[in-house]
C-alpha positions in Angstrom: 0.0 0.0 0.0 2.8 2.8 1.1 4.4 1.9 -2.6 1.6 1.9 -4.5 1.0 5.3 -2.5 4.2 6.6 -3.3 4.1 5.7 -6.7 0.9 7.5 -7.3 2.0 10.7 -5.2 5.5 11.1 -7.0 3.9 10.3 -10.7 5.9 12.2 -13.4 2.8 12.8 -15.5 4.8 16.2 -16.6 7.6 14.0 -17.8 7.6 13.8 -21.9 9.3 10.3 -21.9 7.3 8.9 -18.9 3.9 9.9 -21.2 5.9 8.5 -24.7 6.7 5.2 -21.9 2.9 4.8 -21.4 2.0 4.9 -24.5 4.7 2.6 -25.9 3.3 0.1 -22.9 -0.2 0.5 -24.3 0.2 0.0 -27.9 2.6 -3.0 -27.4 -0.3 -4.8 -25.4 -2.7 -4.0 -28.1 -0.6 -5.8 -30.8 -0.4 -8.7 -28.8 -3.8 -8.9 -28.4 -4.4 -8.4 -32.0 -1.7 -10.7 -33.4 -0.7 -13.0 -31.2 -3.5 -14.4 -28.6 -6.1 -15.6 -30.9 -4.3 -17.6 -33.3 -0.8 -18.4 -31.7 -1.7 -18.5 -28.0 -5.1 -20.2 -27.8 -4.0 -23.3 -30.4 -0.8 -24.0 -27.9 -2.7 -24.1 -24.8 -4.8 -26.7 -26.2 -1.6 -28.4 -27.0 -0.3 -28.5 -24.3 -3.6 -29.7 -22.8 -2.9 -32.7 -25.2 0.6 -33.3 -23.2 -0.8 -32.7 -19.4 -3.9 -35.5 -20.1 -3.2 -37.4 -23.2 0.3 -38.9 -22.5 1.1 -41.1 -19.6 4.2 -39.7 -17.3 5.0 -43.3 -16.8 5.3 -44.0 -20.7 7.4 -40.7 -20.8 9.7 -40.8 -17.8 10.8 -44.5 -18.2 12.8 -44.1 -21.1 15.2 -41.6 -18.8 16.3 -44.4 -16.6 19.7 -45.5 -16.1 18.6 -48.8 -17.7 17.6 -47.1 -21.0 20.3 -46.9 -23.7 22.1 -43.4 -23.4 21.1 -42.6 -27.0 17.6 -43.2 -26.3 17.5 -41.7 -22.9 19.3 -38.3 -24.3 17.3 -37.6 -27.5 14.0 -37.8 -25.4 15.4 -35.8 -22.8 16.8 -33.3 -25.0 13.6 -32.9 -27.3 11.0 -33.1 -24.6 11.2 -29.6 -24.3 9.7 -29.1 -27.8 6.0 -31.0 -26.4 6.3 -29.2 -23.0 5.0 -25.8 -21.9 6.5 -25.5 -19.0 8.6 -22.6 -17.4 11.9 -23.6 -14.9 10.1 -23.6 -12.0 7.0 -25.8 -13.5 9.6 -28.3 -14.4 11.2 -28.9 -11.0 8.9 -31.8 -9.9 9.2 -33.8 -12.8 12.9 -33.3 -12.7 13.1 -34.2 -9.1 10.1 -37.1 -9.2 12.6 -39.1 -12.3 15.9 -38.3 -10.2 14.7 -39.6 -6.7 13.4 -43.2 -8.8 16.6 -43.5 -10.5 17.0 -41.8 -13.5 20.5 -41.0 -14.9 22.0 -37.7 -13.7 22.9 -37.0 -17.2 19.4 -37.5 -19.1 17.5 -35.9 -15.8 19.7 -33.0 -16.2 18.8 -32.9 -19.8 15.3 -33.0 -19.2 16.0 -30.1 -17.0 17.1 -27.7 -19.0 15.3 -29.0 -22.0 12.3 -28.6 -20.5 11.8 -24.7 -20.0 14.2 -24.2 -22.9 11.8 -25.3 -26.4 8.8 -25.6 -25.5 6.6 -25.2 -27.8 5.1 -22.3 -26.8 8.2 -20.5 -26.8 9.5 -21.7 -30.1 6.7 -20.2 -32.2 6.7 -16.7 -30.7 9.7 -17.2 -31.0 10.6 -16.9 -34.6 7.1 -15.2 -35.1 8.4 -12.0 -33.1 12.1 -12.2 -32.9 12.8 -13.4 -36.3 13.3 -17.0 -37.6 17.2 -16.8 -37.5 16.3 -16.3 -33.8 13.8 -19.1 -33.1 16.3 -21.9 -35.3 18.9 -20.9 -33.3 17.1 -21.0 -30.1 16.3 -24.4 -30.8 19.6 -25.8 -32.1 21.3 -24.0 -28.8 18.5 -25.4 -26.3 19.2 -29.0 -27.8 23.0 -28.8 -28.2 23.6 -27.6 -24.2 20.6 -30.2 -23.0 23.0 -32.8 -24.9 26.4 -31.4 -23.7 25.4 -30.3 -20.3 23.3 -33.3 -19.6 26.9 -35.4 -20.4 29.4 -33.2 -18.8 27.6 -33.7 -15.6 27.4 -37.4 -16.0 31.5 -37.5 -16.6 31.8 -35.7 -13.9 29.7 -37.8 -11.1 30.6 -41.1 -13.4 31.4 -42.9 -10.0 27.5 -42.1 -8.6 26.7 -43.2 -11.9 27.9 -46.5 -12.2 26.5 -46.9 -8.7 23.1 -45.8 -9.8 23.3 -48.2 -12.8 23.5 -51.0 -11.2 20.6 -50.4 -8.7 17.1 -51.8 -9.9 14.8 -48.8 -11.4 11.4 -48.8 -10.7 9.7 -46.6 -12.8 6.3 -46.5 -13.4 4.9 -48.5 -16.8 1.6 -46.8 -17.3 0.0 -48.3 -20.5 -2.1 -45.7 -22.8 -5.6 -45.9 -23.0 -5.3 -45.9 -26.7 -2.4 -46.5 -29.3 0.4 -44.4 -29.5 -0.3 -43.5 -32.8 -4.1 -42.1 -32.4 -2.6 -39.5 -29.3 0.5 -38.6 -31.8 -2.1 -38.1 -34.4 -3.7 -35.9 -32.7 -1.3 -33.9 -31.3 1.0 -33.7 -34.5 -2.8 -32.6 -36.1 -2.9 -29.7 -33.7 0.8 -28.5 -33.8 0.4 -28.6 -37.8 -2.8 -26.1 -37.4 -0.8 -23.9 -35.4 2.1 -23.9 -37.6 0.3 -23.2 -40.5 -1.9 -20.8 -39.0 1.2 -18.4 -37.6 3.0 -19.0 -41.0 4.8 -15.8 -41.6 4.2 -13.2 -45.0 8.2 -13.8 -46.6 9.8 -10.7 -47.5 8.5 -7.6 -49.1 8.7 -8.0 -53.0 9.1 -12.4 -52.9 6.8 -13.8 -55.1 7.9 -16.9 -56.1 8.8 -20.4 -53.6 8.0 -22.8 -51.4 7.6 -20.3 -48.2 5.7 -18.0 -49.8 3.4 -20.4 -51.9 2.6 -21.9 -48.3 1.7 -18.2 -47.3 -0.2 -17.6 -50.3 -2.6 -20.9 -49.3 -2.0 -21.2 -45.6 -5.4 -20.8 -44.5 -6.5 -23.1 -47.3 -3.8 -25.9 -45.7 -4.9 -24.9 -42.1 -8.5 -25.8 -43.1 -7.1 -29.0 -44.5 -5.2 -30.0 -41.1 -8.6 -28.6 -39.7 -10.5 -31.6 -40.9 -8.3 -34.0 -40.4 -8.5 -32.4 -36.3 -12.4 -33.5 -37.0 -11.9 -37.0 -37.7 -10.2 -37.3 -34.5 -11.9 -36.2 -32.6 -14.7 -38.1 -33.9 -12.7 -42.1 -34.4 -10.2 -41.0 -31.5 -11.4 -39.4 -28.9 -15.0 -40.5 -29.4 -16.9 -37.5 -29.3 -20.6 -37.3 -30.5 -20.5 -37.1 -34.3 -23.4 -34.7 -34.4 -22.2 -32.4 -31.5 -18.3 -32.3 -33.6 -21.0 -31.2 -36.8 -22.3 -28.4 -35.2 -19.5 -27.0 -34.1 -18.4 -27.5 -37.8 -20.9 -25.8 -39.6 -20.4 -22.8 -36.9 -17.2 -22.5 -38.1 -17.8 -22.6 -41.4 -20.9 -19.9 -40.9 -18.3 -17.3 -39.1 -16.4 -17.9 -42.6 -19.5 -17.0 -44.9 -20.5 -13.9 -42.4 -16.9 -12.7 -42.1 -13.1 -12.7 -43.6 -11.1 -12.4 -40.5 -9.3 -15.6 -39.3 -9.3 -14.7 -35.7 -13.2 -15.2 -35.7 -13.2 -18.6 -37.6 -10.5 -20.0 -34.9 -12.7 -18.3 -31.7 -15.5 -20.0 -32.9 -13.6 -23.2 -33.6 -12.3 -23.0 -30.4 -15.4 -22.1 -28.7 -17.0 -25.1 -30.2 -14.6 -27.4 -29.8 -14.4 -26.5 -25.4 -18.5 -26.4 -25.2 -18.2 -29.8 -26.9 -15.4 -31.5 -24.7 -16.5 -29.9 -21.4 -20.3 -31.6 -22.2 -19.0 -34.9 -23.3 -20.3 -37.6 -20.6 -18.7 -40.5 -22.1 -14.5 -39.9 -21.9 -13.6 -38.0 -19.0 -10.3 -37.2 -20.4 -12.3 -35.1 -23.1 -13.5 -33.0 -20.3 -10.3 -32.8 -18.5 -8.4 -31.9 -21.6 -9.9 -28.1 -21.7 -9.6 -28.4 -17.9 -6.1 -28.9 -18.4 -5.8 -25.9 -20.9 -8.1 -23.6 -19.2 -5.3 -24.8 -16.1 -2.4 -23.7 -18.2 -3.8 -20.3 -19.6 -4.7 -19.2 -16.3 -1.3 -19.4 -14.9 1.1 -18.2 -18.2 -1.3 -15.4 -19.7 -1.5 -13.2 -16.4 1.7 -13.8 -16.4 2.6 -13.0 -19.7 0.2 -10.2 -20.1 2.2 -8.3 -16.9 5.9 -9.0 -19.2 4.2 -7.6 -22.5 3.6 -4.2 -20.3 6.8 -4.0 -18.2 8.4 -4.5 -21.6 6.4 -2.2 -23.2 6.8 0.4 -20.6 10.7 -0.4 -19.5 11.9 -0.7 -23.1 9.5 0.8 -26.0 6.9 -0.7 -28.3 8.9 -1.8 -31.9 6.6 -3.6 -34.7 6.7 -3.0 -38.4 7.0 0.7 -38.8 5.8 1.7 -34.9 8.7 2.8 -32.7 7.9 4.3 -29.5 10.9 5.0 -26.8 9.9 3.3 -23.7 11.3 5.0 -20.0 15.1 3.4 -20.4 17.4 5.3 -22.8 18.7 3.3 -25.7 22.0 3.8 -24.4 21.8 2.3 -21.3 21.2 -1.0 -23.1 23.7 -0.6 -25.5 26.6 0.0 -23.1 25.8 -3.4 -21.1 24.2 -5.4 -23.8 24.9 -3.9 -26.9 27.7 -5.2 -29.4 29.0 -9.0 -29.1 31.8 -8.0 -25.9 32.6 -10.9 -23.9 31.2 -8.5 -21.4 27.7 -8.4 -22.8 27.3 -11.8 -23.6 28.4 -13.1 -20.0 26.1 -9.9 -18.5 23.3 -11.2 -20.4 23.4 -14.7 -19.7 24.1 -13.9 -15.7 21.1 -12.0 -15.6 19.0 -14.1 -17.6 20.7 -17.1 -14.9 19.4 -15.4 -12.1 15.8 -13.6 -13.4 12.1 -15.9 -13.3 11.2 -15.8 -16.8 7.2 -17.2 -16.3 6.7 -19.2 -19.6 6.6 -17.0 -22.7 7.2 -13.5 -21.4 11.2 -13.8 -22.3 10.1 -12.9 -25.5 8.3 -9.7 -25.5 11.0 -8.8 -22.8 13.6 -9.7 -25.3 12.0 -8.1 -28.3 12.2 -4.4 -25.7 15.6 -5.1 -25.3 16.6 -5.8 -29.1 14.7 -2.6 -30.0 16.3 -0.4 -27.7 20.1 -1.8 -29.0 20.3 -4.9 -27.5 23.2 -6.8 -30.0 22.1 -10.1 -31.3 24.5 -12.3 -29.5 23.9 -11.1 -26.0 20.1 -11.7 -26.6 20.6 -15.2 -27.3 22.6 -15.4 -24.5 20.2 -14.4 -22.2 17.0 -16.9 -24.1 19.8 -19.8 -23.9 20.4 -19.1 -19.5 17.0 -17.3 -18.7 14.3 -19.7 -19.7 15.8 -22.7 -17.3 17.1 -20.9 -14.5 16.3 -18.1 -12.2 16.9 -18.2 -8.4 13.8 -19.9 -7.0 14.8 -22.6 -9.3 18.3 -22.7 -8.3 17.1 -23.2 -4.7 14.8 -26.3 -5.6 17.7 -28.1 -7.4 20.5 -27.2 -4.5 17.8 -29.8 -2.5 17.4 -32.5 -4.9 21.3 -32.5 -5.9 23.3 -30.5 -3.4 25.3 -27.3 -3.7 28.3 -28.9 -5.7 26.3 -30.0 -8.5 23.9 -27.6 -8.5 26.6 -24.8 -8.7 28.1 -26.8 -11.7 25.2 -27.1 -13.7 24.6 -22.9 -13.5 28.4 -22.5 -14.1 27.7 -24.9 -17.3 25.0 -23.0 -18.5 25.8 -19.0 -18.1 29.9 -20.2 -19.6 28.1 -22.4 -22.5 25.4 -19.2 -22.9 28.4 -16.5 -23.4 30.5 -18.4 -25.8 27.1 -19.6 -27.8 26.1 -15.7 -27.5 29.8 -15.0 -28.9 29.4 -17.1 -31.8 26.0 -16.3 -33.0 26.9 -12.6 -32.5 29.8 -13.1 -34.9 27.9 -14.6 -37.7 
């Protein structure tokens, strides 16, 4: 109360940059809204819905054991990221649940990092806001330090490892309640509308190739990908034929009244959470929106709040708007600016030590870029922030003591600087 107070009493509304700062916070939350939420957002929480309900942590987890072979056990770990929209505190119990039964230090600390790093979430805003040379090599890094880190680790602590090896795992075998296939159908169907729905307009004065003929019919290939999400839920989950029909031909009516995209995928996803929350028959059906109702309630307030600190902090910068935010450009450019060893290691120590909630790295990054933020630096800082901040530090001192937890952040912010030091040199 005595700073909200202050904060009111001692307002510089007379201040010319505090008023440009307002209105740079303003306008940046408006283009969110607009381009972002509806058709980017909305499609990944129901897919990560898909992850929370569909897929059995026991089918998942036991291929991280120390029994699994280390090729297996490392891909999975590596890549899990990419089906999980989690941030690096979300991740802690699953890291710690796999460690305590058994699993490998070297795949659990994979997982760990992975986790947080590529979800999916993350990797379409992404290249949608940042740029795609950003979001490839966002991905490629995440992967590359979940592999590395995850096996420097395991040299390290080789003697616990043998140890652990040759103790009996006893992780959980959970069968599916359907075939592997049908839930990766699914779920594949979903990321594919997403995809195609977010595809970006290629550069001004391209006419010709691949990208741009998939611009040029993207809504036609969503609507495609679209159907094929009707046959399953029809043959796979088992919803009602005729409820999956109406919500079908309401679709298809907001297409006939009106040309805008973001109402045909409102409706469609209107439709599609009246008709899973009413089913009677498959429980999972209901707990699937459940589960993505679960996971936009915690990330969008979340996200929301970082889209207007950015906006506010650091300035509002898309297509031809640029508005100054209340931090002069120069600030940023003397610690983050350029491709110094000094930036990149400033960068990824921040980002080490700052809770990044799922998602709002990116607006905050897209500020920071804008105001003079070099390239390298900011990929330091996606590479560290992401999967660690303090409170997640603290958790993983618990689970695997000081030693190796201080080793696993030294791993990351040294790997971060010289991975921000390359990219930056490019």
């Amino acid at each position: 109360m005595i700073a909200f107070f202050l904060l009111a009493f001692f307002m510089p509304l007379s201040s010319e940059r505090f008023r440009e700062a307002i209105m740079a916070m303003l306008d940046l939350t408006k283009w969110y809204a607009q381009e972002h939420v509806i058709l980017c957002l909305l499609p990944a929480f129901f897919i990560a819905g898909v992850i929370a309900v569909f897929v059995s942590q026991g089918a998942v987890l036991k291929y991280f054991g120390a029994q699994a072979k280390k090729w297996v056990s490392y891909s999975i770990a590596s890549f899990s990221g990419t089906i999980l929209a989690v941030c690096s505190c979300t991740i802690l119990p699953l890291f710690s649940s796999i460690h305590k039964r058994g699993a490998g230090l070297g795949p659990a600390i994979a997982f760990l990092y992975s986790g947080p790093a590529i979800n999916i979430l993350a990797i379409i805003l992404t290249a949608r806001i940042l740029g795609f040379e950003m979001g490839v090599a966002r991905i490629i890094g995440a992967v590359v330090f979940a592999l590395v880190i995850g096996g420097v680790m395991s040299l390290i602590y080789r003697k616990e490892e043998r140890e652990k090896v040759q103790q009996q795992m006893n992780v959980p075998q959970e069968e599916g309640k359907r075939p592997m296939w049908q839930t990766a159908f699914h779920f594949f169907t979903l990321v594919l509308i997403l995809v195609f729905a977010n595809w970006g307009k290629p550069a001004d004065g391209v006419t010709e190739g691949a990208w741009f003929w998939i611009w040029a019919n993207k809504w036609h290939i969503t609507s495609f990908f679209g159907l094929l999400l009707v046959f399953s839920l029809i043959y796979i989950l088992k919803l009602k034929w005729q409820y999956v029909l109406t919500g079908v031909l309401l679709t298809a009516a907001s297409g006939v009244l009106t040309e805008s995209p973001m109402i045909h995928m409102v409706v469609g996803i209107a439709s599609l959470a009246v008709i899973t929350l009413a089913d009677k028959s498959e429980e999972e059906n209901k707990q699937w929106t459940l589960s993505t109702w679960d996971f936009t309630k915690q990330i969008m307030p979340l996200l929301a709040l970082g889209v207007l600190v950015a906006g506010f902090l650091l300035g509002s910068t898309h297509g031809d708007t640029h508005l100054p935010g209340v931090i002069p450009n120069e600030w940023v450019v003397n610690l983050v600016g350029g491709n110094s060893v000094f930036s990149n290691f400033f960068a990824s120590i921040v980002g080490a030590f700052m809770y990044f909630a799922t998602l709002t790295e990116v607006p905050i990054l897209q500020g920071l870029m804008s105001a003079g933020m070099g390239k390298g630096p900011a990929l330091a800082l996606l590479l560290a922030g992401p999967s660690l901040s303090l409170p997640n530090m603290l958790v993983i001192r618990g689970v695997l003591g000081n030693q190796k937890t201080a080793v696993y952040v030294l791993l990351v912010v040294v790997m971060a600087t010289v991975s921000g030091l390359i990219y930056g040199g490019i």
